[in-house]
C-alpha positions as CSV (number, residue, x, y, z in Angstrom):
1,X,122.2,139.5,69.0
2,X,124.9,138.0,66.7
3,X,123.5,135.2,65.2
4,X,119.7,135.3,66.0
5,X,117.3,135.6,63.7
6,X,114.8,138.4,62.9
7,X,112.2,140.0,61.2
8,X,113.2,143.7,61.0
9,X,110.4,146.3,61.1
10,X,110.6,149.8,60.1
11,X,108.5,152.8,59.2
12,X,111.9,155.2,58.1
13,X,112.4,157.1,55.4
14,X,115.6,154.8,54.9
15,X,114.8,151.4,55.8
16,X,117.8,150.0,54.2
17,X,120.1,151.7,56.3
18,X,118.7,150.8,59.7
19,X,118.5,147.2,57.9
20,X,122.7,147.1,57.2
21,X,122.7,148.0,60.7
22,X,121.0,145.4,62.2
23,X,122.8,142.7,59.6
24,X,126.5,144.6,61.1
25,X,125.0,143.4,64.4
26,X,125.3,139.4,63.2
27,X,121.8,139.1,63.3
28,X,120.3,137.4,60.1
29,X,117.1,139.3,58.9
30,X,114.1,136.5,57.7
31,X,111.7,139.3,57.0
32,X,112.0,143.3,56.6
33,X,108.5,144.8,56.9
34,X,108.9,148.5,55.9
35,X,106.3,151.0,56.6
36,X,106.2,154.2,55.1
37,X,107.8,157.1,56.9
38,X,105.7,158.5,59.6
39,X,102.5,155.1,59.2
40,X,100.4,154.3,61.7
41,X,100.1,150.4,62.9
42,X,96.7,149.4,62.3
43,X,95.3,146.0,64.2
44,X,95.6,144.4,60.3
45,X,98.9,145.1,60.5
46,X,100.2,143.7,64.5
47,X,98.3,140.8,62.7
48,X,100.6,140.5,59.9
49,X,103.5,141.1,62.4
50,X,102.3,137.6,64.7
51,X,101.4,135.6,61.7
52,X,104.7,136.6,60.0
53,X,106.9,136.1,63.1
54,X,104.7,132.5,63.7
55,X,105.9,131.2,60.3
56,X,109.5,131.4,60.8
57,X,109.3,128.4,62.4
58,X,111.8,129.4,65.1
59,X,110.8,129.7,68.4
60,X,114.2,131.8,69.0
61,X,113.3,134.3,66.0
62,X,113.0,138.1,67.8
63,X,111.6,141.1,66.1
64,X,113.5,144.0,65.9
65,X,112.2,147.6,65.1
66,X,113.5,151.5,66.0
67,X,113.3,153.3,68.8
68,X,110.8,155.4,66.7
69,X,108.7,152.8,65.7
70,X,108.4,150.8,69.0
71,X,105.5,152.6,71.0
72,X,103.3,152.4,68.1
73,X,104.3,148.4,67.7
74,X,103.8,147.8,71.2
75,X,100.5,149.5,71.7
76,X,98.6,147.9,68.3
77,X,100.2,144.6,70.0
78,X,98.9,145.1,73.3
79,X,95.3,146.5,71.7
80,X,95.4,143.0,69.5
81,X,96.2,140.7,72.8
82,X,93.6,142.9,74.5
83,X,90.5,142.1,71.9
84,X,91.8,138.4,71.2
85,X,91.3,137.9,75.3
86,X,87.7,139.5,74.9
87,X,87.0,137.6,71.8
88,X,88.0,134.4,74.0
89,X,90.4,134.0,70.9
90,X,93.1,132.7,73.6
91,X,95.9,131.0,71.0
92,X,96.1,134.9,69.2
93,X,96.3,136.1,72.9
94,X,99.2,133.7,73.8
95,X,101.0,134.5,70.1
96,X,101.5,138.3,70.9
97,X,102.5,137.9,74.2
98,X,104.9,135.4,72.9
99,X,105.8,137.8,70.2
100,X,106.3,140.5,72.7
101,X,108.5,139.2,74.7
102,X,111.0,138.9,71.5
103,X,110.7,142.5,70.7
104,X,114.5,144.2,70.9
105,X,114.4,148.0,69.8
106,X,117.3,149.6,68.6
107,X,118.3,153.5,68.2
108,X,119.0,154.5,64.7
109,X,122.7,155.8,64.7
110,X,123.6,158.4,61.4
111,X,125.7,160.9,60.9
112,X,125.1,164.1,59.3
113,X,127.1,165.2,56.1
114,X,129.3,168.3,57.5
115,X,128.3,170.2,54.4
116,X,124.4,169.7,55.3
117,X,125.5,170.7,58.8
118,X,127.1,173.9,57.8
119,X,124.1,175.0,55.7
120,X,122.0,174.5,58.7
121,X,124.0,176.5,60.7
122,X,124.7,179.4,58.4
123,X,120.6,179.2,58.0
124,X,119.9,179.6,61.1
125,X,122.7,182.5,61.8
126,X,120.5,185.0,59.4
């Protein structure tokens, strides 16, 4: 991934993080979209995704999201490509299955703090 560019997308409770993760991988982020924790994707916002990714103006730009996040990318992706096609909207319908074949999801990696983990244990001993 090292030098490739991206729009990062994320709906963690610590965006940021995930972020220096992907810039420690060489890749150069155009775009973060964050979510909050937990969102939903709605059509409005798969939307957003394609016209965002469309405007980098780099045909090798990838998206990159977690391992969290992906199924709920994917599927308002593939609902989107699914009503442009019924719609006969054919160019939106060729744009998401442009921008799903860039997709590249990552596992989050953290670590625990050993204090936090030691509270959790002692917790969970009484």
């Amino acid at each position: 991934l090292s030098g490739k560019s991206a729009l990062v997308v994320s709906g963690i409770a610590n965006p940021a993080q995930f972020e220096t993760m992907v810039e420690d991988l060489g890749v150069k982020i155009e775009q973060p979209l964050r979510q909050i924790d937990h969102a939903t994707v709605s059509p409005v916002d798969a939307l957003n995704l394609l016209l965002e990714w469309e405007s980098l103006d780099d045909p090798s730009a990838i998206v990159i999201t977690t391992e969290k996040d992906a199924d709920k990318w994917r599927d308002a992706l593939m609902q989107e490509r699914a009503s442009s096609i019924a719609e006969r909207q054919l160019v939106y319908a060729e744009g998401y299955d442009k921008l799903l074949a860039t997709v590249w999801v990552l596992q989050v990696a953290f670590t625990v703090p050993s204090s936090f983990a030691q509270t959790v244990s002692l917790q969970l001993k009484d």
